[in-house]
C-alpha positions as CSV (number, residue, x, y, z in Angstrom):
1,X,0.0,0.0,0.0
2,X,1.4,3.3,-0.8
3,X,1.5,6.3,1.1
4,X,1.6,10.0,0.5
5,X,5.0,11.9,2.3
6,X,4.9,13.9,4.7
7,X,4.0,17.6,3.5
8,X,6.4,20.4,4.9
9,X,5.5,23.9,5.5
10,X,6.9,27.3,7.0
11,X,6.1,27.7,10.5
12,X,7.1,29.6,13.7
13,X,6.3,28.1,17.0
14,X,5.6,31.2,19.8
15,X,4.5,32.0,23.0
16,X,2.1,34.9,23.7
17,X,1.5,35.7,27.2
18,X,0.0,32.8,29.0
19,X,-0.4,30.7,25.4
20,X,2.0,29.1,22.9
21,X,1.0,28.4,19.5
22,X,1.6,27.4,15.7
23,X,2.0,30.2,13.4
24,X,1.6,30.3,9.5
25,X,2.1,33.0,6.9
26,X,-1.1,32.5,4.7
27,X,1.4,32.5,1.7
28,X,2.6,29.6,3.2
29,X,0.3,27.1,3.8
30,X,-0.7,24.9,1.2
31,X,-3.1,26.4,-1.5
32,X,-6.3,24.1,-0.7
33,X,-5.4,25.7,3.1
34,X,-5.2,29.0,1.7
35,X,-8.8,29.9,2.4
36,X,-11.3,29.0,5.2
37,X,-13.1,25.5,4.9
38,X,-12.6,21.5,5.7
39,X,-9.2,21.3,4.4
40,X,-7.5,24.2,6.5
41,X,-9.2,22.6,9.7
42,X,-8.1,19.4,8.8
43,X,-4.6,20.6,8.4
44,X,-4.8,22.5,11.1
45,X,-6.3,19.9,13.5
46,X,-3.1,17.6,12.3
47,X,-0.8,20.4,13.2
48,X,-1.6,20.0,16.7
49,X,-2.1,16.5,16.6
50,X,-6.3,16.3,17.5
51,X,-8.6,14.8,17.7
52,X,-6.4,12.6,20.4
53,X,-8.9,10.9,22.6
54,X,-5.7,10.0,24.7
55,X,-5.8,13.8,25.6
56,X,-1.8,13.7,25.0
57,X,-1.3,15.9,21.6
58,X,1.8,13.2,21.3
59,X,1.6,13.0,17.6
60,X,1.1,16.6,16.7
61,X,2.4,20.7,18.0
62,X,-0.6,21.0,20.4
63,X,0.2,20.9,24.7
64,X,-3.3,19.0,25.2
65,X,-4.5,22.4,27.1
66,X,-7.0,25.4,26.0
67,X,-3.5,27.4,26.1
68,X,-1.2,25.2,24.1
69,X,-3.8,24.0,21.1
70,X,-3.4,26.9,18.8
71,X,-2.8,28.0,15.8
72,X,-2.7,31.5,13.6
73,X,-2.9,32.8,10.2
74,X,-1.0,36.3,9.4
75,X,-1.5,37.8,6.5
76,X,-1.0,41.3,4.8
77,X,-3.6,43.2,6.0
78,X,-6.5,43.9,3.3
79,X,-7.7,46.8,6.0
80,X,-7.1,50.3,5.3
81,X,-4.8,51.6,8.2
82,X,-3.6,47.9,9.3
83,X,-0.3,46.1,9.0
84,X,-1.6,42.5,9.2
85,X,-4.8,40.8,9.6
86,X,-4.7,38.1,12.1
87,X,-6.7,35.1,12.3
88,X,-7.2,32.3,15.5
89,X,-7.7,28.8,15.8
90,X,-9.1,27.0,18.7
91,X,-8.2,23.5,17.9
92,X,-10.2,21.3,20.1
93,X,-8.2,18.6,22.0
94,X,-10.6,15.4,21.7
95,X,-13.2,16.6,18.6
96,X,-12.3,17.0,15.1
97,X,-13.5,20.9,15.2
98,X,-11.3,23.9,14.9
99,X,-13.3,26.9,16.6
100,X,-13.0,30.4,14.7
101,X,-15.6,32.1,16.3
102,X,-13.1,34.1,18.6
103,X,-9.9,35.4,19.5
104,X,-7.1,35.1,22.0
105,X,-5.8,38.1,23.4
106,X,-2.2,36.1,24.5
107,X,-1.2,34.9,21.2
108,X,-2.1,39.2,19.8
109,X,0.6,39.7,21.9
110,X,2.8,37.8,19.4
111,X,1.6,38.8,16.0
112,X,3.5,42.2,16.2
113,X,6.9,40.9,17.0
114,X,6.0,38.1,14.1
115,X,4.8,40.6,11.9
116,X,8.2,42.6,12.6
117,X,10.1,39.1,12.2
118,X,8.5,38.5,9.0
119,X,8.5,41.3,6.6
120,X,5.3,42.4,7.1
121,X,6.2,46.2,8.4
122,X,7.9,48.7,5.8
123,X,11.5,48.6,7.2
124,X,11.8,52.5,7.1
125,X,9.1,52.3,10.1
126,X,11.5,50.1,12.4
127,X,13.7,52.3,14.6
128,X,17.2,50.6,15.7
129,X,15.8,51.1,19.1
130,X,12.8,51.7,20.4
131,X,9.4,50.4,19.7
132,X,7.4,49.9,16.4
133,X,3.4,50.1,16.6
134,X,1.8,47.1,14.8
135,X,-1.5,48.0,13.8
136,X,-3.5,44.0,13.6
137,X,-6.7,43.2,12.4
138,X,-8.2,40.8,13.8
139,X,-10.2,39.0,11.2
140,X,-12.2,36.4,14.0
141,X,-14.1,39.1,15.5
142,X,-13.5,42.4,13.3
143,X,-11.7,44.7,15.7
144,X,-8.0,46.3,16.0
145,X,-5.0,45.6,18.1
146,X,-2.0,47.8,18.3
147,X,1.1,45.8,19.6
148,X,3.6,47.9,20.9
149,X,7.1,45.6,19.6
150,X,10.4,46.7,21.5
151,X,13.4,46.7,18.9
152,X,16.9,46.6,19.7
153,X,19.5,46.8,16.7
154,X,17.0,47.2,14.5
155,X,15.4,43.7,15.5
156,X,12.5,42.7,17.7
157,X,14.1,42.3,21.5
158,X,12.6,39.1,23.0
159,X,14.4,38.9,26.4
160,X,14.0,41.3,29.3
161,X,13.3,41.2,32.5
162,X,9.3,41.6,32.8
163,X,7.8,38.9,34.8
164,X,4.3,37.6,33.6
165,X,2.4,35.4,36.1
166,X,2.0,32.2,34.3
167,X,4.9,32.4,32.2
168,X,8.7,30.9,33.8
169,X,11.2,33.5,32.6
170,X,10.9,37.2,31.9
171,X,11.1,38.3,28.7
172,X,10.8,41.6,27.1
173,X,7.7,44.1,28.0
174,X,5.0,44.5,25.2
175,X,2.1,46.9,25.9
176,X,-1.0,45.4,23.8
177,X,-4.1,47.6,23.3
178,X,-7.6,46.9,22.4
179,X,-9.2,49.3,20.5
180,X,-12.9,49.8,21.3
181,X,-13.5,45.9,22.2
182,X,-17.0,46.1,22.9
183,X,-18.7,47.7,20.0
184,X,-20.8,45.8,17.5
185,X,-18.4,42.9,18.6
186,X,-17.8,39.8,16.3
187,X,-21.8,38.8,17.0
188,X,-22.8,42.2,16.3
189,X,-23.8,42.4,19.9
190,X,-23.6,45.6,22.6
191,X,-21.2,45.6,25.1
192,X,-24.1,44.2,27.0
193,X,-26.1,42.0,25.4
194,X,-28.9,41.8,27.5
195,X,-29.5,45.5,28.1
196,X,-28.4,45.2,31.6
197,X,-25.6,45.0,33.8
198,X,-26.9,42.3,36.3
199,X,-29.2,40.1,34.8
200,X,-31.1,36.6,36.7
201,X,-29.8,33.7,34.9
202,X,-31.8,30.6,35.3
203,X,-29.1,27.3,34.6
204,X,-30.5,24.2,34.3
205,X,-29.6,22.0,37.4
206,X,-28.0,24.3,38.9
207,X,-30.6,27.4,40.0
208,X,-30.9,31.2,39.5
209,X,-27.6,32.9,39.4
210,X,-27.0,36.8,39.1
211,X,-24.9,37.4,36.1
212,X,-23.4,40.1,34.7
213,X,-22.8,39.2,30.6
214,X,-20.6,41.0,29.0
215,X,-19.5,41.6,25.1
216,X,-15.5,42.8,25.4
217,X,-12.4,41.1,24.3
218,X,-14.7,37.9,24.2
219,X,-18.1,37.4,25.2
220,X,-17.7,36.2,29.0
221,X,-20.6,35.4,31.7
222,X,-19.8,36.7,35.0
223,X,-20.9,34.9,38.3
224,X,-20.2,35.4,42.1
225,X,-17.8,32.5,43.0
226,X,-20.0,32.2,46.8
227,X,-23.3,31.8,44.2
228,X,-21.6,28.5,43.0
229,X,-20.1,27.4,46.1
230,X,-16.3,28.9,45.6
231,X,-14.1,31.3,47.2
232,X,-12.6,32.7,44.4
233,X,-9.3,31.8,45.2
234,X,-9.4,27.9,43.6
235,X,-6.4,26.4,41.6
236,X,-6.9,24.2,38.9
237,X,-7.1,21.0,40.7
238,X,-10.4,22.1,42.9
239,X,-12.3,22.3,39.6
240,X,-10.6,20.3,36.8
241,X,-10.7,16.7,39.1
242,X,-14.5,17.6,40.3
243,X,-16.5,16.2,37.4
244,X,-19.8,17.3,38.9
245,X,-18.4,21.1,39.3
246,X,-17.5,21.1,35.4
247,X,-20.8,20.2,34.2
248,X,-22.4,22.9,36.4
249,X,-20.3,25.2,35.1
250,X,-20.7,24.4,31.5
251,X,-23.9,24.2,32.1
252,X,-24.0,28.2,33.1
253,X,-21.6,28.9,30.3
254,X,-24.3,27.2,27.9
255,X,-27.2,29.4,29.7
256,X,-25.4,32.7,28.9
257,X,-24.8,31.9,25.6
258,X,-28.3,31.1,25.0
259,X,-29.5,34.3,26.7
260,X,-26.4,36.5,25.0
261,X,-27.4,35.4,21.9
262,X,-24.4,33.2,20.8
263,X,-26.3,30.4,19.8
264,X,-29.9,29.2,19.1
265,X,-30.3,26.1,21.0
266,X,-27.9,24.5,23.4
267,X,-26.6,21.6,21.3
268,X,-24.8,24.7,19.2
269,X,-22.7,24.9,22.7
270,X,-20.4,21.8,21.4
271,X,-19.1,23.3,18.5
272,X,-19.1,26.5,19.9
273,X,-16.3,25.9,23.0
274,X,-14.2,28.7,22.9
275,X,-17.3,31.6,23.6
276,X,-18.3,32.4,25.9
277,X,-16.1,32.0,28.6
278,X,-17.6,32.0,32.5
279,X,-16.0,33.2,35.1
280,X,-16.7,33.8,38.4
281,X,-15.4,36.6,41.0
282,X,-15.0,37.1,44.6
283,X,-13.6,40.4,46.9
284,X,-9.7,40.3,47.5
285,X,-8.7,37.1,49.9
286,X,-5.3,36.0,49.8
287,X,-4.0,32.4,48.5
288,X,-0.9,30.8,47.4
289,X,-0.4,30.5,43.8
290,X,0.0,27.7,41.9
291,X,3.8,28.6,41.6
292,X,4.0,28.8,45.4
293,X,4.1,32.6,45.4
294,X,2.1,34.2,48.0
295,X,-1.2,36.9,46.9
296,X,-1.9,38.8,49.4
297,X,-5.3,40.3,50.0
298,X,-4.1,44.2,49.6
299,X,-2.3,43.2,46.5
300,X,-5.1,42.8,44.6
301,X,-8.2,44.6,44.0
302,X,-10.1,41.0,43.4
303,X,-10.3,37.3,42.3
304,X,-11.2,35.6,39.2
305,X,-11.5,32.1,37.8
306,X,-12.2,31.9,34.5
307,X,-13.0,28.2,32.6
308,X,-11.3,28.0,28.9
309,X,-12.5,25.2,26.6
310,X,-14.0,23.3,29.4
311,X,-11.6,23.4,32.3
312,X,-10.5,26.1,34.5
313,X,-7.4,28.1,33.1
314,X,-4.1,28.0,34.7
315,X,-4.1,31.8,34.5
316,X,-5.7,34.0,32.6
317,X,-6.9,34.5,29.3
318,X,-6.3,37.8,27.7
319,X,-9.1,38.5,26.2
320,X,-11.1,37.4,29.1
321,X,-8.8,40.3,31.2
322,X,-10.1,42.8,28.6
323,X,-13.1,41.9,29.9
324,X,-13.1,41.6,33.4
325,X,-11.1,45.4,32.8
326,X,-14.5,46.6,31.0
327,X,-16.5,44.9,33.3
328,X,-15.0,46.4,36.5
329,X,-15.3,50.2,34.8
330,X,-18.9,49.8,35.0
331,X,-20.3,50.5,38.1
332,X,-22.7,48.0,39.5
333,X,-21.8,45.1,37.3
334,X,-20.8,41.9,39.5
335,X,-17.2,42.3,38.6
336,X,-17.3,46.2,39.7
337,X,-19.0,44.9,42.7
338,X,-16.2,42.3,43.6
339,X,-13.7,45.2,43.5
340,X,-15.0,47.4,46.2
341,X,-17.7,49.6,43.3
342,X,-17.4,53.0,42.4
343,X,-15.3,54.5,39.4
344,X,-12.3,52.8,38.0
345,X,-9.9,52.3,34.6
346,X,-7.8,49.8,35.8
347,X,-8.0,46.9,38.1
348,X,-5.2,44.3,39.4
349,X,-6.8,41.0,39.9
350,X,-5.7,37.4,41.4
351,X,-5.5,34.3,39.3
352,X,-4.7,30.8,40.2
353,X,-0.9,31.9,38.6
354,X,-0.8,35.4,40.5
355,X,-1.9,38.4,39.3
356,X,-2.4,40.4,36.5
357,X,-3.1,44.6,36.4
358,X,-5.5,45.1,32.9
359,X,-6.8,48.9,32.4
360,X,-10.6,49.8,30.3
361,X,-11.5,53.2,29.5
362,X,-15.3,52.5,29.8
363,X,-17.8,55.7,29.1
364,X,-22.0,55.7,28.6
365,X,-23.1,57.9,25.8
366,X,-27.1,57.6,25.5
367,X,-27.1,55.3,27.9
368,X,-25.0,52.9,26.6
369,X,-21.6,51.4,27.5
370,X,-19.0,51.4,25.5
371,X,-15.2,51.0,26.3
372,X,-12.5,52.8,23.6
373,X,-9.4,50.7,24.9
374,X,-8.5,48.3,27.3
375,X,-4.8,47.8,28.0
376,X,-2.4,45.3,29.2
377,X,1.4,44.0,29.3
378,X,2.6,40.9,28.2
379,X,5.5,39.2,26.9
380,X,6.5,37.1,23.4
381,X,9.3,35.4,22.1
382,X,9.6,32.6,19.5
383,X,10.5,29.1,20.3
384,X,10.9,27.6,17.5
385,X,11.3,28.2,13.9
386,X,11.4,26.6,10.9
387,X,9.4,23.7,9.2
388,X,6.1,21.9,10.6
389,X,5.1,18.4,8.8
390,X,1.8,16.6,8.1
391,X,1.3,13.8,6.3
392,X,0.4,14.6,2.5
393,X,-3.2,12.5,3.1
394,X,-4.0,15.4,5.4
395,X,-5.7,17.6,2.1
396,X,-7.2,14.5,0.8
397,X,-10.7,15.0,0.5
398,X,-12.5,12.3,2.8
């Protein structure tokens, strides 16, 4: 029996923040890949090695996590005003989907110095030291990110010394900002879907919860971690190993995309894994991270588990800090409420890795809430570059 080889493709394996990832130049991958459909989510699923039903990733790029199963598309952007347009995968682990229908705010961290890396940014605009604004698109959900890239010699500078909860080693500092994340987001929803800022959302088996639903960064349904029987302060063990506590909370994240509008009915909810997110958010208590490293209670303003892809994150996402930033600049919201109320554009918040200060400039015009920015620092570098392979029977047509 004969056999296709293996096919071989330019790649660039990088970490953005608290995610690591497979990164293509659309020129790259293989034409059939080239636009969206079966054959670039087959390929793409193969990149990471999934579906795995083992839950290993052995025979493929992916890390078997909602952090490490990733992949993105940069292009030249075909926006007026944009240097490239950026386009995320959420490869599922165990099912043979790839979900497009959001972004992740750790990986934007790494598109500018890729973009920088890769010849996507007119040379004369690169000082030989300094910083370089990369102007993204991102194509998932239609909004723009400006990545602030520190160069050094006229190259992107990787290490430094800025500690990121969640991340090892420091790296260089990158400011990332997210331009108006909330309007007419990438489901053409308000910044609150529901019209208000606390709504009663009934879950199925699991009661009445308040919930503040948000539209920022990514959709995300808010909940008070004592409404669900938390402190606010759990690692990923207290969750992950409790199968009971993972249906309940899937079950809420189900509910609020129901009532946000994200899908019709709740079997969408399967293919739909990576939006919403649910979180839920106490008042500052201190708790050891899961690094050993101490939070204390006056270091942070609150806490705030989030889930990702079905389990609870090991940090946190960044979009989902865009929106717990917008969130808390609303007063009366549950997250606003968590940090002590009243008026605020920034917020430092605990996570089972530590902590993690996000800032929202959130204003109401006609009585709605919009936010022009939220901003945060992170760190990238690249880890490996070069070629990735596939087997060639990975475009055949099935």
């Amino acid at each position: 029996m004969s056999h296709l080889p293996q096919l071989r493709i330019p790649a660039t394996y990088m970490r953005g923040g608290t995610s690591k990832g497979v990164f293509f130049r659309l020129q790259d991958l293989p034409e059939a890949a080239q636009v969206p459909g079966p054959t670039r989510d087959a390929l793409l699923m193969r990149v990471i090695g999934s579906p795995d039903p083992y839950g290993k990733h052995t025979d493929g790029m992916g890390g078997a996590t909602s952090s490490t199963s990733k992949c993105v598309i940069i292009s030249k952007s075909s926006k007026p005003g944009h240097d490239v347009d950026y386009l995320y995968g959420q490869v599922s682990i165990d099912s043979a989907f790839v979900d497009w229908s959001g972004n992740c705010g750790n990986l934007s961290t790494a598109v500018g110095p890729f973009a920088v890396a890769n010849g996507f940014i007119d040379p004369a605009r690169i000082p030989r030291d300094g910083t370089v604004a990369v102007r993204v698109w991102q194509a998932n959900i239609g909004k723009t990110i400006v990545v602030h890239v520190p160069v050094t010699g006229g190259e992107v500078q990787e290490t430094g010394d800025f500690e990121l909860d969640g991340v090892a080693f420091p790296a260089a500092e990158l400011v990332v900002e997210f331009m108006e994340p909330s309007d007419d987001g990438g489901d053409g929803g308000a910044m609150f879907p529901t019209g208000n800022l606390v709504d009663a959302l009934e879950v199925p088996g699991v009661g009445t919860l308040p919930a503040t639903m948000v539209s920022a960064g990514i959709p995300t349904v808010f909940v008070n971690a004592a409404d669900i029987g938390y402190t606010g302060t759990e690692l990923q063990p207290a969750i992950n190993a409790d199968p009971d506590a993972l249906a309940r909370l899937e079950a809420t994240r189900v509910a609020g995309a129901l009532r946000m509008g994200l899908i019709n009915t709740p079997d969408e909810a399967a293919s739909r894994q990576h939006t919403p997110k649910v979180a839920f958010v106490a008042a500052p208590e201190g708790y050891v991270a899961s690094s050993g490293k101490t939070v204390a209670a006056g270091d942070i303003d609150l806490n705030v588990r989030a889930m990702s892809m079905g389990k609870l994150h090991h940090a946190m996402m960044g979009t989902c800090a865009v929106a717990i930033a917008t969130a808390a600049a609303v007063p009366g919201t549950l997250v606003n409420l968590a940090a002590g109320g009243g008026e605020r554009n920034a917020v430092t918040f605990g996570h089972p890795s530590g902590t993690l200060r996000v800032g929202a400039e959130a204003r109401q015009v006609d009585g709605r809430w919009t936010v022009t920015k939220a901003v945060m620092s992170r760190s990238a570098r690249v880890l490996m570059e070069g070629h990735v392979r596939v087997p060639g029977d990975t475009l055949v047509p099935r």
